[in-house]
C-alpha positions as CSV (number, residue, x, y, z in Angstrom):
1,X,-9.6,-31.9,-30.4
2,X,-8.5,-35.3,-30.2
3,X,-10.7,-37.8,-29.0
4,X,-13.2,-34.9,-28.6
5,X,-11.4,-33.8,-25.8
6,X,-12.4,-30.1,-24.2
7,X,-9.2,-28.0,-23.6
8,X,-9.0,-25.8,-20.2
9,X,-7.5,-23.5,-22.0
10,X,-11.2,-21.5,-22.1
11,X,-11.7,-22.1,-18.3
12,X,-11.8,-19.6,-16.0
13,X,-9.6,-19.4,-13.1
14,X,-10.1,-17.6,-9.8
15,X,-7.6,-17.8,-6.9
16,X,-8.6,-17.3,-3.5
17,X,-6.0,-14.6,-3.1
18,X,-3.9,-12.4,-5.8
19,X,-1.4,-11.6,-3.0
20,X,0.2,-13.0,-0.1
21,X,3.1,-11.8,2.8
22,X,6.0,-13.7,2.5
23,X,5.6,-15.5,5.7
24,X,2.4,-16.8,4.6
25,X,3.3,-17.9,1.1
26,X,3.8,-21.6,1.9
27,X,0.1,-21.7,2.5
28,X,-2.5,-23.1,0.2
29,X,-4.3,-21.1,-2.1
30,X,-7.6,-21.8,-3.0
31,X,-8.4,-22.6,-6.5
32,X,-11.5,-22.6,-8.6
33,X,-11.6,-23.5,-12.1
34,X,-14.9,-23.4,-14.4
35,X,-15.4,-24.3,-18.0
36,X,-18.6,-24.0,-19.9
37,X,-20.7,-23.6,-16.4
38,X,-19.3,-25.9,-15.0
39,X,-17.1,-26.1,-11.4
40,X,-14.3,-28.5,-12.4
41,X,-13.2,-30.4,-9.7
42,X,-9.5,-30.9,-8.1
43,X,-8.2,-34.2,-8.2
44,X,-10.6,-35.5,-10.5
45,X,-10.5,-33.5,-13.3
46,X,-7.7,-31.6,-12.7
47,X,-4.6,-30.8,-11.2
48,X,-2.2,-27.8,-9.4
49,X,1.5,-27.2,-10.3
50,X,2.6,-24.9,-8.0
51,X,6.1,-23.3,-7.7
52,X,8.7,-25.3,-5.2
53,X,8.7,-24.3,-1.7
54,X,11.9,-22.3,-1.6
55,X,10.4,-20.4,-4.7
56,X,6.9,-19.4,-3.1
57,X,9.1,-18.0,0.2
58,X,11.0,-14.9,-2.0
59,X,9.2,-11.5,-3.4
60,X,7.7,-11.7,-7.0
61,X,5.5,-12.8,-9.3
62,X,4.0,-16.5,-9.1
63,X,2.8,-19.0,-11.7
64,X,0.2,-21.9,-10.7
65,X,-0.6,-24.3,-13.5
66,X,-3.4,-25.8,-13.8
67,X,-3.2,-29.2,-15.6
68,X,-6.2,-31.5,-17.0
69,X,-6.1,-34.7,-14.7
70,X,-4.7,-38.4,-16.4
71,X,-7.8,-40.2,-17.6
72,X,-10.4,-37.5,-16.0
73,X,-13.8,-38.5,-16.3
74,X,-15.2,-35.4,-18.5
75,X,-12.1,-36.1,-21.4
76,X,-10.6,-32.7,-20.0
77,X,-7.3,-31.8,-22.3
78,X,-4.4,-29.3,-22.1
79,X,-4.0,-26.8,-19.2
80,X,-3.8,-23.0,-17.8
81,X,-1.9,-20.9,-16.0
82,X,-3.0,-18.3,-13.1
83,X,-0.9,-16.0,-11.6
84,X,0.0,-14.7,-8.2
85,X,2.2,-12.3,-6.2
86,X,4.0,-12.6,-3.3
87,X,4.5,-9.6,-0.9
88,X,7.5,-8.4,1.7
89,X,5.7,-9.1,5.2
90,X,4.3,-5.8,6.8
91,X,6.1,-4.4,9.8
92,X,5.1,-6.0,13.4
93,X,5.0,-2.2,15.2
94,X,5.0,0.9,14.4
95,X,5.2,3.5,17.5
96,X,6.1,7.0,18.1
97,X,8.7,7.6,21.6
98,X,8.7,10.2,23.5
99,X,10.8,12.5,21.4
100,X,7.5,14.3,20.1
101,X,7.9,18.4,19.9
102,X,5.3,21.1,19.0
103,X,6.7,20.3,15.5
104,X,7.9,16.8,15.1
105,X,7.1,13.3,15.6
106,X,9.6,10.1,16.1
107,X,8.5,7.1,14.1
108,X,9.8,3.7,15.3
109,X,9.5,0.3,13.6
110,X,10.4,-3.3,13.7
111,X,12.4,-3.9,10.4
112,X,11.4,-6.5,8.2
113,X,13.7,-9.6,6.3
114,X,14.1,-9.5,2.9
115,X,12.9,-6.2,2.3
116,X,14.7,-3.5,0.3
117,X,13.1,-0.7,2.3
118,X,10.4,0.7,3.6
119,X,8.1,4.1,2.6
120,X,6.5,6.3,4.9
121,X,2.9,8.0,3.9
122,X,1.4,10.7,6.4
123,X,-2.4,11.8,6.5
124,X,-2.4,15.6,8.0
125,X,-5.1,16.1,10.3
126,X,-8.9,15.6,9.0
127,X,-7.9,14.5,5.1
128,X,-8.6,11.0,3.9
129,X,-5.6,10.5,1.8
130,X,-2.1,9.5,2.5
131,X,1.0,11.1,1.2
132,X,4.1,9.8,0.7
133,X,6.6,11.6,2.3
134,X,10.3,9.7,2.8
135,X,11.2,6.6,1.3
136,X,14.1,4.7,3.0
137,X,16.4,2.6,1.0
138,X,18.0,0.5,3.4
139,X,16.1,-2.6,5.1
140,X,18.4,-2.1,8.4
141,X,16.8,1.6,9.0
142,X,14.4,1.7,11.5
143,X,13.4,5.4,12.9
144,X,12.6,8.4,11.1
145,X,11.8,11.6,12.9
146,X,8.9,13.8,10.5
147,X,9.9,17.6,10.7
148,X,8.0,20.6,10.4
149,X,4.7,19.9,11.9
150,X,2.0,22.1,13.1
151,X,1.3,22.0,16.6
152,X,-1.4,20.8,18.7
153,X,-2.5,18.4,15.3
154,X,-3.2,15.0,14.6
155,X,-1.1,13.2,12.0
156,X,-1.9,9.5,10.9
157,X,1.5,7.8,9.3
158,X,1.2,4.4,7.4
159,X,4.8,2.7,7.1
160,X,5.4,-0.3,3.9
161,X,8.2,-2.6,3.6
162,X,9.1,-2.6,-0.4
163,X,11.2,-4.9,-2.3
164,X,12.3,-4.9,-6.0
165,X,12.4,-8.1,-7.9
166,X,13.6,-8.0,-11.6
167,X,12.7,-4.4,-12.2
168,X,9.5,-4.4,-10.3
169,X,8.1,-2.8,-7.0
170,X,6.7,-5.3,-4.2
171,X,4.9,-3.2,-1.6
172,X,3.7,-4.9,1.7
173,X,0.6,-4.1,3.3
174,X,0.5,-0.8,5.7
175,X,1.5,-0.4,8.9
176,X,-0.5,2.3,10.9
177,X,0.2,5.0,13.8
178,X,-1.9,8.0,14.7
179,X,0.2,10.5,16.7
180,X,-0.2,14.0,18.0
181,X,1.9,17.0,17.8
182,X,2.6,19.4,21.0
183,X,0.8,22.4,21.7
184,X,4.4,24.3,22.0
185,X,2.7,26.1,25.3
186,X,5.3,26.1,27.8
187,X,3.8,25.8,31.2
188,X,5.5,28.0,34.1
189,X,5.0,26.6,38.0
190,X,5.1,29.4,40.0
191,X,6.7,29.0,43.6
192,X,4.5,29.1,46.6
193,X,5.5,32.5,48.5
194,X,7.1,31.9,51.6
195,X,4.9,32.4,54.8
196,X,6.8,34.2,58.0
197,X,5.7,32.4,61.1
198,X,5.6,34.4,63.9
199,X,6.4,32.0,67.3
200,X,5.7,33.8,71.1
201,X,7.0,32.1,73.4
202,X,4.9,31.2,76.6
203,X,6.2,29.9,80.3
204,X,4.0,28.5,82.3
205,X,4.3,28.4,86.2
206,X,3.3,25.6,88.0
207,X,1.7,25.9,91.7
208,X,2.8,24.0,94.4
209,X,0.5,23.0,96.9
210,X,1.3,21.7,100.0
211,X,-0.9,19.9,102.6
């Protein structure tokens, strides 16, 4: 290289986080760059491009450069790129109401900006895994009631806000809600039996005394 220069083209880059929300994506990412052992530092012997403000705020994929410093102290040369993504937010709530049957369950949730949609996954009872069972394609929705249930069972649901950005997918982190289905008993008050109460009347006399 010229003037013996090392390039940080072999570095290796690590960012503090592959993947942030939308309304976190104006924050700071941590950066650490190493070549040949070495922890390079910011400032000194290098330095961060990052995408404008209004670009790190929309759904996508990110670019960070990371550019050898003027007249660094080690002779670095060149740069590197590293690569992020940025997510729709994740719903605030998710809650059932009261419509909840032997055989249904209400999902409710606050909608989210930007987003494209949002994807519903339910875990049935003791399994693990989610399934994704309704995917909703306008960002405005924000209800969906899940239909033939068994009763008396618990059902987890997970709820993600998803965008699509050039051809590509952006899911947000889950949402969670564990609910539980009726038992479909229906419960039958009896009325009390009606009690005859028998009255007597009584007269009492009162004595006069004189003196």
């Amino acid at each position: 290289l010229l003037n013996g220069g090392v390039s940080l083209a072999g570095a290796k880059v690590t960012l503090g986080k592959t993947s942030v929300c939308q309304s976190d994506a104006s924050d700071k990412i941590s950066v650490t760059v190493k070549l040949n052992g070495k922890t390079l530092k910011e400032g000194r012997d290098y330095t961060c491009f990052w995408p404008s403000v209004s670009e790190r705020g929309t759904v996508g994929k990110k670019t960070v450069t990371i550019k050898a410093a003027d007249y660094n102290p080690n002779n670095y040369t060149g740069s590197i790129k590293a690569s992020y993504t940025v997510v729709p937010d994740s719903s605030k709530e998710l809650g059932s109401t009261k419509k909840i049957t032997a055989s249904s369950i209400q999902l409710i949730w606050s909608t989210v900006d930007g987003a494209s949609g949002y994807k519903i996954y339910r875990c049935d009872g003791t399994s693990k895994k989610y399934k994704l069972i309704k995917t909703i394609q306008k960002r405005s929705v924000s209800s969906y009631t899940d239909k033939g249930l068994k009763k008396d069972t618990r059902y987890r649901y997970r709820i993600v806000a998803w965008k699509k950005v050039n051809g590509k997918t952006y899911n947000s982190a889950g949402t969670n809600l564990e609910a539980y289905t009726e038992s479909g008993k229906t419960v039958t008050v009896k009325s009390s039996k009606k009690v005859k109460i028998q009255t007597k009347n009584i007269t009492l006399k009162e004595k006069v005394r004189t003196q």
